[in-house]
N, C-alpha and C positions, 0 to 999 in steps of 0.2 A: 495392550495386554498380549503377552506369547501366546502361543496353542499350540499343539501338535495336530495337524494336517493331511486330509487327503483328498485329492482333487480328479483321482479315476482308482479303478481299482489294480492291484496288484501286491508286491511282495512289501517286505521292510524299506525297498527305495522308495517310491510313493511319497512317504510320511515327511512330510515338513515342518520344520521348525520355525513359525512365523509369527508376525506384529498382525492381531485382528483388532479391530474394535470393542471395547470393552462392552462387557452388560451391562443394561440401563437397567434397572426397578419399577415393573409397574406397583400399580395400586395390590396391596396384598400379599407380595412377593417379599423375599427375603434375598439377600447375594451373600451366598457362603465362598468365603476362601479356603481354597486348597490346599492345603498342607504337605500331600500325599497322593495319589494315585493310583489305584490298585492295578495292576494287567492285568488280563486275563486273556482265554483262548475267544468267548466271543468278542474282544477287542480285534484281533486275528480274523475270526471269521469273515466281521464287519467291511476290515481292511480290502480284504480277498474276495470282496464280494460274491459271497455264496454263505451266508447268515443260515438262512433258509432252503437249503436245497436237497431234502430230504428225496421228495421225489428225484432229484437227475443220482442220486447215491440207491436208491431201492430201485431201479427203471423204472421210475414212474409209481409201483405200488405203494408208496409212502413208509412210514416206520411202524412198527408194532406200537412203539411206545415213546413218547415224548413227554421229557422234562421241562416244564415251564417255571422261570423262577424271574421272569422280564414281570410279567404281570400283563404292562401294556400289548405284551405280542403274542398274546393271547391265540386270538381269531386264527394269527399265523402259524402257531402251532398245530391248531385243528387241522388246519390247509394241509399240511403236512403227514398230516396221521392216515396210517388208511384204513380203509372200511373198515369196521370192528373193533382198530384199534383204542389209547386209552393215553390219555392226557393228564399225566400228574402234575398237580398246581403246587408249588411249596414255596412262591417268593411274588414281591412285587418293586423290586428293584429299579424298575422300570416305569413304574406310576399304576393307578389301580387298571384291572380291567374291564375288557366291558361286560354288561351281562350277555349271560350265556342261555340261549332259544333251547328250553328245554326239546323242543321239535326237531333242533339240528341234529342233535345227539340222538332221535328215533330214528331221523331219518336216514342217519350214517352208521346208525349202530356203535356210536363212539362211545367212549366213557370215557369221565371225567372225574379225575378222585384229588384227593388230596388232605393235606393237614399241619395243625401248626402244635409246634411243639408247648403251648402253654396250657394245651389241651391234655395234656399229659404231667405236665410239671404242676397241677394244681392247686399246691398251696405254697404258702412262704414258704415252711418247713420243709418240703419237699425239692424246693428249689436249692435252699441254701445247704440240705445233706448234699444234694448232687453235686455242687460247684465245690463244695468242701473232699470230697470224694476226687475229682479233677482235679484242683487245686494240690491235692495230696499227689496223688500221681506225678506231677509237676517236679513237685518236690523232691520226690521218692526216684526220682530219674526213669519213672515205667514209661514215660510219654514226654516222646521230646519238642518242645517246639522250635523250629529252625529261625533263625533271625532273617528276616526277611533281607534279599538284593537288592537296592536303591540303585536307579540310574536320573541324572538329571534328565529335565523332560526335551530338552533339548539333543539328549540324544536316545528318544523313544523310539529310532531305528534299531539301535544296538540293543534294546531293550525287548523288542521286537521279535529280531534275531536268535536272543540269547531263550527267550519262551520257546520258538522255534523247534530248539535244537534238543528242546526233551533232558538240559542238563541242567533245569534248575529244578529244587526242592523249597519248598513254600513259597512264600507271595514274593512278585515282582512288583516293587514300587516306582513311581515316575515322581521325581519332587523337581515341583518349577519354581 
């Protein structure tokens, strides 16, 4: 199987295009094929190693406010937030998180908020005016959607690059 690759941290050169081992299936698991790949800027961060580096960006005092939408990196959000500040949860992208010590959040004085939008969309009827409403828009050319830039994932350097450079408009795809 291909992969895109990296083996220390740094820029778009880093990433390799390479033959790994395929995944095995244990007991209970599933192996989905890729069709598609979405980019994105924490793809980038990952790359660059500095994901997480809220403090060395504030000196040290952390962020006001941290968007979590990993799920699993959770804890690491907190880590990053400071004193006072306030953890908005809205994804879990990432796999679930873990629970959270209502005591951590006394004792940092942090908050932690969040919410999911079906908490809000309520009923069928209420869902399908919305999407009909969107959907119109669509139509009506008020809201445009950009067809998304594909790069093979073999060249998920140039793809890399091209996020980079702050000249794309909607989603960058990797198809391998």
């Amino acid at each position: 199987m291909k992969a895109l690759v990296f083996e220390k941290f740094g820029g778009p050169d880093v990433l390799h295009y390479q033959e790994i081992a395929s995944p095995v299936m244990g007991p209970d698991e599933v192996l989905i094929e890729m069709k598609a790949i979405g980019l994105n800027f924490a793809d980038v961060y990952r790359r660059k190693g500095n994901y997480h580096l809220a403090g060395d960006v504030t000196e040290g005092n952390g962020a006001d406010v941290v968007f979590e939408s990993v799920g699993s990196t959770l804890m690491d959000s907190f880590e990053i937030t400071r004193v006072g500040g306030t953890v908005v949860f809205f994804g879990m992208a990432g796999g679930d998180p873990v629970s959270v010590d209502p005591r951590m959040l006394m004792d940092t004085s942090k908050t932690l908020t969040g919410g999911d939008l079906w908490n809000v969309l309520t009923s069928h009827e209420e869902r399908v005016s919305r999407s009909h409403e969107l959907f119109g828009w669509i139509q009506e050319g008020k809201l445009k959607v950009s067809e998304p830039t594909a790069f093979p994932l073999s060249e998920g350097a140039k793809a890399h690059e091209y996020l980079e450079s702050r000249k794309s408009t909607g989603k960058i795809l990797l198809i391998p």
